[in-house]
DRENDO-485342 format. One record per residue: residue in three letters; y, x negated, z of N, C-alpha, C in turn. Coordinates in steps of 0.2 Angstrom, whole numbers, plus 2048, in hexadecimal, padded with zeros to 3 digits. Layout:
# DRENDO-485342
AlaYXZYXZYXZ/...
# end
This chain:
# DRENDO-485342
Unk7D98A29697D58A09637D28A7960/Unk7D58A79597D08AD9577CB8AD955/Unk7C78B29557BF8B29547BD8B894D/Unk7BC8B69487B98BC9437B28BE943/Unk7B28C293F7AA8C693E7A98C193A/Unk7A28C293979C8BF93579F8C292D/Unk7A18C892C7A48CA9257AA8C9923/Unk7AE8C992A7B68C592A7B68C0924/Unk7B18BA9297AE8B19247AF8B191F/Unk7A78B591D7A68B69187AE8BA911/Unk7B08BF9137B58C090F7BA8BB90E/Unk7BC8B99137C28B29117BE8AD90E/Unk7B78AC90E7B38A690D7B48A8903/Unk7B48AE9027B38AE8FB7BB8B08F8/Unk7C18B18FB7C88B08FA7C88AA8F9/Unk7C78A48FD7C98A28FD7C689C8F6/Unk7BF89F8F37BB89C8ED7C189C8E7/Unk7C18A48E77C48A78E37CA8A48E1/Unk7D18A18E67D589F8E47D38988E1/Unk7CE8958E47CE88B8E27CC88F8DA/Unk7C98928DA7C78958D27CA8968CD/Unk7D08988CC7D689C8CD7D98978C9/Unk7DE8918CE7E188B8CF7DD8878CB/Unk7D68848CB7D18828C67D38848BF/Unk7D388B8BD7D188E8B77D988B8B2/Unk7E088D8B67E688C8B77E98868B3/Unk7E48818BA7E58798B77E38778B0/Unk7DD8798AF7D88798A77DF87C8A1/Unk7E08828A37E488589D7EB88189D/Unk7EE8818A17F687A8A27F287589E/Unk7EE8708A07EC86A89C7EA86D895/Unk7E78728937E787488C7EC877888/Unk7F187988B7F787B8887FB876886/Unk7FA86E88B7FF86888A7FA866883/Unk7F78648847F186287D7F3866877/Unk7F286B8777F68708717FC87086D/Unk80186E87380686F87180A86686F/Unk80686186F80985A86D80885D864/Unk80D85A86180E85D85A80F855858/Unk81085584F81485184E81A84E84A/Unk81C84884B82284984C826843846/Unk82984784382C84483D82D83D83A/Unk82B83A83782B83283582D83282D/Unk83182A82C83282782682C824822/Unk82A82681C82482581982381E819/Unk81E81A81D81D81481C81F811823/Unk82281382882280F82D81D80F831/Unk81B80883581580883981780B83E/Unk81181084181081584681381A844/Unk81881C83E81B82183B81882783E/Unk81382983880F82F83A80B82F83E/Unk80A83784180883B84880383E846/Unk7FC83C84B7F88418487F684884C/Unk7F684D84D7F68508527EF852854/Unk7EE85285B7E785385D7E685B85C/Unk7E985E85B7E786785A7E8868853/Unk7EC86684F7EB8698487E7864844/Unk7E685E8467E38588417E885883B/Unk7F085883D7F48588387F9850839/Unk7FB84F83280084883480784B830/Unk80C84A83381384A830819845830/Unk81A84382981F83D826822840823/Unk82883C81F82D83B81B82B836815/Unk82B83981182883480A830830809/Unk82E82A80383082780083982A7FC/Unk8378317FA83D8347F88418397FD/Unk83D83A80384183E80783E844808/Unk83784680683484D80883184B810/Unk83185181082E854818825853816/Unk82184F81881A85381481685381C/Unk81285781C80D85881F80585881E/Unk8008538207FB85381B7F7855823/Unk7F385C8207EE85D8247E785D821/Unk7E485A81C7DF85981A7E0854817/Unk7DB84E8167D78478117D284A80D/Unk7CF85080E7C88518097CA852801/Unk7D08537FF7D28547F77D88527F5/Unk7D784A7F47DD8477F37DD8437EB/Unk7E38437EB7E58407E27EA83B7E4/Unk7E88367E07ED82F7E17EE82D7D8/Unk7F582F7D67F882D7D27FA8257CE/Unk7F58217D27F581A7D17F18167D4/Unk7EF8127CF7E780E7D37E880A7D9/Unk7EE8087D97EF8047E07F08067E7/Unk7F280E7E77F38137E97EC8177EC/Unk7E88177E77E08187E87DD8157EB/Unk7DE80E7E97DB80A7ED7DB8097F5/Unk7E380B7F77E680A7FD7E48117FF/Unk7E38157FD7E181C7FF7D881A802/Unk7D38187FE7CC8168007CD810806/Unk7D380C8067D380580C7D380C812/Unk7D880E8147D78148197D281A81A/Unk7CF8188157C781D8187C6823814/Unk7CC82480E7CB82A80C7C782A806/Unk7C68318037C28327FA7C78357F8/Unk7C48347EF7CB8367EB7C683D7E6/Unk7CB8407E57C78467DF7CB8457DA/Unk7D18417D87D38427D47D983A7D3/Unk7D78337CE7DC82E7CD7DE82E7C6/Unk7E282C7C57E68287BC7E28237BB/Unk7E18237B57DE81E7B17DF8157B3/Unk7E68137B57E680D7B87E180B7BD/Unk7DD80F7C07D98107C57D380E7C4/Unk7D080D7C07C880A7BD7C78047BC/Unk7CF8017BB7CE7F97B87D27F77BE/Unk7D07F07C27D67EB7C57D57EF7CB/Unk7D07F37CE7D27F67D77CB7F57D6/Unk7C87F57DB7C27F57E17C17FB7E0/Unk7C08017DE7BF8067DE7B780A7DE/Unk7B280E7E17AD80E7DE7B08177DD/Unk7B28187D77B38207D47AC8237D1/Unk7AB8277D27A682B7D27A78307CD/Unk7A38347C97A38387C47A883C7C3/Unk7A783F7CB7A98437CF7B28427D0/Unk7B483F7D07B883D7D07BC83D7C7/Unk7C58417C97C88447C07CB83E7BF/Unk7CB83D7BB7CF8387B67D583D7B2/Unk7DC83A7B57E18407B47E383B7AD/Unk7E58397AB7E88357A87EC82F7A9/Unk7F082D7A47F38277A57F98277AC/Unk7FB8227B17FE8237B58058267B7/Unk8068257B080F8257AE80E82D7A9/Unk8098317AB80A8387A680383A7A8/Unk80183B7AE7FC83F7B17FB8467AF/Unk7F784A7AF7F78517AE7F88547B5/Unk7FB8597B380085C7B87FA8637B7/Unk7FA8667B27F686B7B17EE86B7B7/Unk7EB8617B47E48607B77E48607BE/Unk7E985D7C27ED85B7C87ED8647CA/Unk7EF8677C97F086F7CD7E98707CD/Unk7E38707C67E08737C77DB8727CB/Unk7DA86A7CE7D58687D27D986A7DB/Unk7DF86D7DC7DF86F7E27DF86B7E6/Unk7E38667E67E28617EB7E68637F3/Unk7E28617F87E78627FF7EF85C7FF/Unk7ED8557F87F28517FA7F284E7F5/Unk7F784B7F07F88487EB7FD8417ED/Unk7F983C7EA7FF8357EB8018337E7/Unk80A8307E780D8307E28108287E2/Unk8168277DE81981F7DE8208227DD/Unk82381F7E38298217E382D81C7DD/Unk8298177DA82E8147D482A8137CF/Unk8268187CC82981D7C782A8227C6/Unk82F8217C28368287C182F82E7BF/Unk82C82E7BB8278337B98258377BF/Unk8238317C481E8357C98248387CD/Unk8298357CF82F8397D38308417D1/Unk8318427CB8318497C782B84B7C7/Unk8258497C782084D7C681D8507CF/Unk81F84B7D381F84B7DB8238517DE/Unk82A8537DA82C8597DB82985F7DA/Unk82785E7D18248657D081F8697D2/Unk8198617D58138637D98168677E0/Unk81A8657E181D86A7EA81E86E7EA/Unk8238707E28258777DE82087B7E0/Unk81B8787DD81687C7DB81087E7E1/Unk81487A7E880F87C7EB80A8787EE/Unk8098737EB80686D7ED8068687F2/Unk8048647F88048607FC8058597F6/Unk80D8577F780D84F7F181384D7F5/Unk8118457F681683E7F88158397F4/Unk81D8367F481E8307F281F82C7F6/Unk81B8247F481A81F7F981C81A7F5/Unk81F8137F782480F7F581C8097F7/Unk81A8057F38168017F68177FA7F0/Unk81C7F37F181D7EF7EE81B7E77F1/Unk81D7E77F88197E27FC8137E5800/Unk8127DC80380D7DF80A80F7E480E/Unk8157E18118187E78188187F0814/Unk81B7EE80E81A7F780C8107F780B/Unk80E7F680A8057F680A8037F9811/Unk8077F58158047F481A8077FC820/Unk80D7FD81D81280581F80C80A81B/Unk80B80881480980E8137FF80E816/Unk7FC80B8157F680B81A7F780D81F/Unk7FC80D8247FC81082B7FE81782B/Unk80281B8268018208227FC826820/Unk7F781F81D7F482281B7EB820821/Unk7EB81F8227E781C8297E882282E/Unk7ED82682F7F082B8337ED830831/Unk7EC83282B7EC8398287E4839826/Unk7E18338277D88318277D583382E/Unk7DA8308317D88308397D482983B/Unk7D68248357D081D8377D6818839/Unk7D681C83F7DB8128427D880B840/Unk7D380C8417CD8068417CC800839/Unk7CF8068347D080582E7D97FF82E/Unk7DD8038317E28008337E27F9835/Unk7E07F88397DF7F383C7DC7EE83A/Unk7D57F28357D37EA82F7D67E882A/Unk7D77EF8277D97ED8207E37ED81E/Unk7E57EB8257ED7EB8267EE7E682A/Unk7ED7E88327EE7E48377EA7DC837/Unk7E37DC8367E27D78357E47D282E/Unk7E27D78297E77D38257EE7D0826/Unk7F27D38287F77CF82B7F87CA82F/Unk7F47C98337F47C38367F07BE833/Unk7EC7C082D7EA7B98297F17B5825/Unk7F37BC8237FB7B981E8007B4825/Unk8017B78288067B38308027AC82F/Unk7FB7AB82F7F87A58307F97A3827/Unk7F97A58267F779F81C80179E81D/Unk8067A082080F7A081D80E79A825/Unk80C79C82980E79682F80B79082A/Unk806790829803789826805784821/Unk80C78981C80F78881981878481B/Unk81878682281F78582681F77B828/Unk82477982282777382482576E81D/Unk82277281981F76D81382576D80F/Unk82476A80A82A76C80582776F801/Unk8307757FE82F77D7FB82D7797F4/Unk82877D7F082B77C7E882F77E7E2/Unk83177F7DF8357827DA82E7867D6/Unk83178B7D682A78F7D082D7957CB/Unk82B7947C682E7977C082779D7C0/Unk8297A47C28217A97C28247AF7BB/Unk81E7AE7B781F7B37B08177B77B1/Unk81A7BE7AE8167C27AB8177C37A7/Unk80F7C27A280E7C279C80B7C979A/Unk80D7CD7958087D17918077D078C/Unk8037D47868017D47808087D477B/Unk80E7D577B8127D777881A7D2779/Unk8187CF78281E7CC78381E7C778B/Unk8247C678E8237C57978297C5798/Unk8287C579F82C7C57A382D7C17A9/Unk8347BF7A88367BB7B08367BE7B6/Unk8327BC7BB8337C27C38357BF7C7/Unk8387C17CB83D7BD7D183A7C07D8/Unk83D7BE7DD83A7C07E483B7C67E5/Unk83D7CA7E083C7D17E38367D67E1/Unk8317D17DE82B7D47DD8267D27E1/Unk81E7D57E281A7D67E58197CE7E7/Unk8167CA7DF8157C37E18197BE7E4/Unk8237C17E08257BE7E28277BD7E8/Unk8287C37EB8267C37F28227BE7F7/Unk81B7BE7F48177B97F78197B47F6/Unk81D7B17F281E7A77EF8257A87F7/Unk8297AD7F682D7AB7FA82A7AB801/Unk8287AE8038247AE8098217A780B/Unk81E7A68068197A080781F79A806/Unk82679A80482A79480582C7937FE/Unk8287957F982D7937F18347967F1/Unk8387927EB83C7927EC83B7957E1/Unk83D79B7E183D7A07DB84179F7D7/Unk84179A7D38497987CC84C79D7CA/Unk8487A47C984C7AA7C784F7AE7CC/Unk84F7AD7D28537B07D985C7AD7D7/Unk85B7A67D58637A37D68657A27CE/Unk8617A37CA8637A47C185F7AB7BF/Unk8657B07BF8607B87BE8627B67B6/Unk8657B37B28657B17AC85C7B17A9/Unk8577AE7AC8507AE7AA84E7B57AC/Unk84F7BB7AE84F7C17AE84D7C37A7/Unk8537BF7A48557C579D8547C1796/Unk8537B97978517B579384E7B0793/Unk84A7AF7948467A87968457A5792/Unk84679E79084779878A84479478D/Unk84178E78783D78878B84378378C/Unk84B78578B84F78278C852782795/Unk85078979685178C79C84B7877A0/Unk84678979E83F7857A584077D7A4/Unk84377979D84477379E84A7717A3/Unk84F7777A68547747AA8537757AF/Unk84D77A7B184D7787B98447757B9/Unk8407757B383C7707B68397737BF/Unk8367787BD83377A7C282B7777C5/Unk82A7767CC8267707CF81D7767CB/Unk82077E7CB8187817CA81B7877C5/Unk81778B7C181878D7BD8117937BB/Unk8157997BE80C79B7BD80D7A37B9/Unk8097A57B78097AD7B28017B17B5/Unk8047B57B58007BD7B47FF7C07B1/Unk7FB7C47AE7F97C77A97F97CC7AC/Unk7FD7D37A87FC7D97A87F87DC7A2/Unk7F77E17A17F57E679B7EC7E279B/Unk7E97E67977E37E57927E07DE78E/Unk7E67DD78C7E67D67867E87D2789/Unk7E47CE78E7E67C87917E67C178A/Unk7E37C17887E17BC7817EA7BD77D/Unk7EA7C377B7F17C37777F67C277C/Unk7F77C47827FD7C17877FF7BA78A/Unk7F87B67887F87AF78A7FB7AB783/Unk7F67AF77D7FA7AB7757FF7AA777/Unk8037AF77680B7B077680E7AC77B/Unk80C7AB7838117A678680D79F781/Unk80879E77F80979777E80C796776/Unk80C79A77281279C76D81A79976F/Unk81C79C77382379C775821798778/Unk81F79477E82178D78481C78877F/Unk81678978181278478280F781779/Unk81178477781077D76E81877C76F/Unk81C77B774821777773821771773/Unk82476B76F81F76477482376277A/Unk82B76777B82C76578382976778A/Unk82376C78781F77078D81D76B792/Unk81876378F81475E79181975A797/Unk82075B79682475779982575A7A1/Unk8247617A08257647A68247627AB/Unk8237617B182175F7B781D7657BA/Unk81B76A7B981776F7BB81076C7B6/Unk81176C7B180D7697AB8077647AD/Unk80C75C7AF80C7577AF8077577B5/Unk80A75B7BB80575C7C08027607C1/Unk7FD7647BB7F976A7BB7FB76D7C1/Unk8017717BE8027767C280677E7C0/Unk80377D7BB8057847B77FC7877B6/Unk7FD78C7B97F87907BA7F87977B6/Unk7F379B7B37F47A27B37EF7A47B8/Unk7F17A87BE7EF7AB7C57ED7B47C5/Unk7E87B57C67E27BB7C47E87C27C7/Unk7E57C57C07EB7CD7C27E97D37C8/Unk7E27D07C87DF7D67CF7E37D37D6/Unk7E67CD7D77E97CA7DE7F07CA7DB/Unk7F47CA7D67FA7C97D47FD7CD7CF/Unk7FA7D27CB7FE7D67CA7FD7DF7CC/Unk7F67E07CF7F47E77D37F67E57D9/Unk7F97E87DD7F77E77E47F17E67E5/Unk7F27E07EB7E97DC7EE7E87E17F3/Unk7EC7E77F57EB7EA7FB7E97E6800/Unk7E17E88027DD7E68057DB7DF806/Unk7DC7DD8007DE7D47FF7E27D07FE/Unk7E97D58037EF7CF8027EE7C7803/Unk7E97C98087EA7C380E7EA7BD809/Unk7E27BF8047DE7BC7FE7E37B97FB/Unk7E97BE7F87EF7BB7F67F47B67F5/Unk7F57B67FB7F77B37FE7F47AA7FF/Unk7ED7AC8017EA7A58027EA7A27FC/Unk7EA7A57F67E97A17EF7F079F7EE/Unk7F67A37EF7FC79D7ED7FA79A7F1/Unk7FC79A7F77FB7947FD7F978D7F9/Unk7F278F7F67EE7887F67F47877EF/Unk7F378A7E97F87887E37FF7847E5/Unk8037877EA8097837EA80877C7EF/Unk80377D7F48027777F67FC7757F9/Unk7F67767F77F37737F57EB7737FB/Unk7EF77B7FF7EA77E8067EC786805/
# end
């Protein structure tokens, strides 16, 4: 058995501090370096869990709606090229410095002084847009305008995407997007996830009744149109179990006659108003249908069931209010 000195001890006692010290300090730096080095990693614009936020740069990286590469490492100075877009931009927690005129009427919006009013949505000022320096600018992948002007902004150096947003499920892509680049999960999850699950419960409620036929026009001051299930509302009738006349006759696409609504005699019949003139958009459908004396015969008619349905839930995105949406056809087509 060996036997040390007193100063032996003590020197090994303080080697041996030194190395746990050492291996200590080691392990600190290793775990700091993994945390550092998680990046993020590329996604299609709009898919749920798409984008990455990175705990070291506070940065998120996607794939927009046309194929750019974007990277958004700031929310504090952001520009939304359409009020629906703005809107879905304040759902996710964020401020705007700079929207389009569509943006003041028909959104939930509380804009602030402070806040530029770039112009009309379809001819924003690209000049105003540079000068206020934004970190991120949002675009619509379906309009042609913004497409080209979404270029020239990158040209030019700018942080700018295009986002597709025509149903729920794209609403609900693009908030988790945009919820990512806020850093507000918690936003996600009210103003997307749980809505969601109210739509699952108002569409089950609807499973096993019978479908109705439904004839859906937008009206404006000048003219209308026939919509079919490839639009927003339309969307929701089919979801909810209607059965859309202009899905299996794309014929009312391009001409609607009160000879055409007498032969299918649809069970509901409802119109949207777009544009400013709701007063002149409504003369005019009851011009062309309704001083017909064959309107009274209709069975949508007969059984008050030709509605005009409010343009803030049916023709702006409800965003935040799909669910709302949702429950008001519900009760229209049958009656909950």
């Amino acid at each position: 058995m060996k036997i040390f000195s007193k100063s032996r001890r003590l020197r090994v006692k303080k080697e041996w501090l030194f190395r746990a010290l050492a291996c200590g300090l080691c392990g600190i730096l290793s775990a700091g370096l993994l945390v550092s080095c998680v990046g993020t990693r590329q996604v299609s614009a709009g898919s749920p869990g798409s984008a990455v936020r990175s705990s070291s740069a506070e940065k998120t990286t996607f794939t927009d709606a046309v194929g750019n590469r974007v990277t958004a490492t700031s929310a504090k100075r952001v520009i939304a090229l359409m009020g629906s877009f703005a809107e879905t931009w304040t759902d996710a927690g964020g401020t705007l410095i700079g929207v389009t005129k569509d943006a003041y009427s028909g959104h939930h919006l509380n804009l602030g002084k402070t806040v530029a009013n770039l112009g009309s949505y379809t001819n924003p000022s690209m000049e105003q847009i540079i000068s206020l320096k934004p970190d991120f600018v949002i675009l619509s992948v379906d309009t042609p305008q913004h497409v080209k002007l979404c270029k020239a902004l990158r040209e030019a150096g700018l942080n700018a995407a295009c986002f597709h947003m025509e149903t729920f499920v794209d609403y609900l892509k693009v908030l988790k997007n945009f919820t990512q680049i806020t850093g507000r999960e918690d936003l996600y999850r009210k103003n997307g996830l749980a809505v969601q699950e109210q739509i699952h419960q108002i569409i089950a409620g609807t499973k096993g009744k019978k479908s109705p036929t439904v004839l859906f026009i937008r009206a404006y001051s000048t003219g209308y149109d026939v919509m079919n299930s490839s639009t927003m509302t339309g969307a929701m009738l089919k979801d909810l179990g209607a059965v859309n006349i202009a899905d299996s006759d794309r014929g009312l696409l391009h001409d609607l006659s009160m000879d055409a609504i007498l032969q299918h005699n649809p069970d509901d019949i409802l119109v949207v108003v777009m544009g400013a003139d709701e007063k002149k958009a409504l003369t005019l459908i009851h011009q062309q249908f309704q001083s017909n004396p064959a309107w009274e015969g209709l069975k949508a008619v007969q059984n008050h069931r030709y509605a005009v349905i409010p343009k803030d839930l049916f023709h702006y995105k409800p965003n935040a209010r799909w669910g709302e949406s949702y429950a008001y056809l519900s009760k229209l087509l049958y009656g909950s």
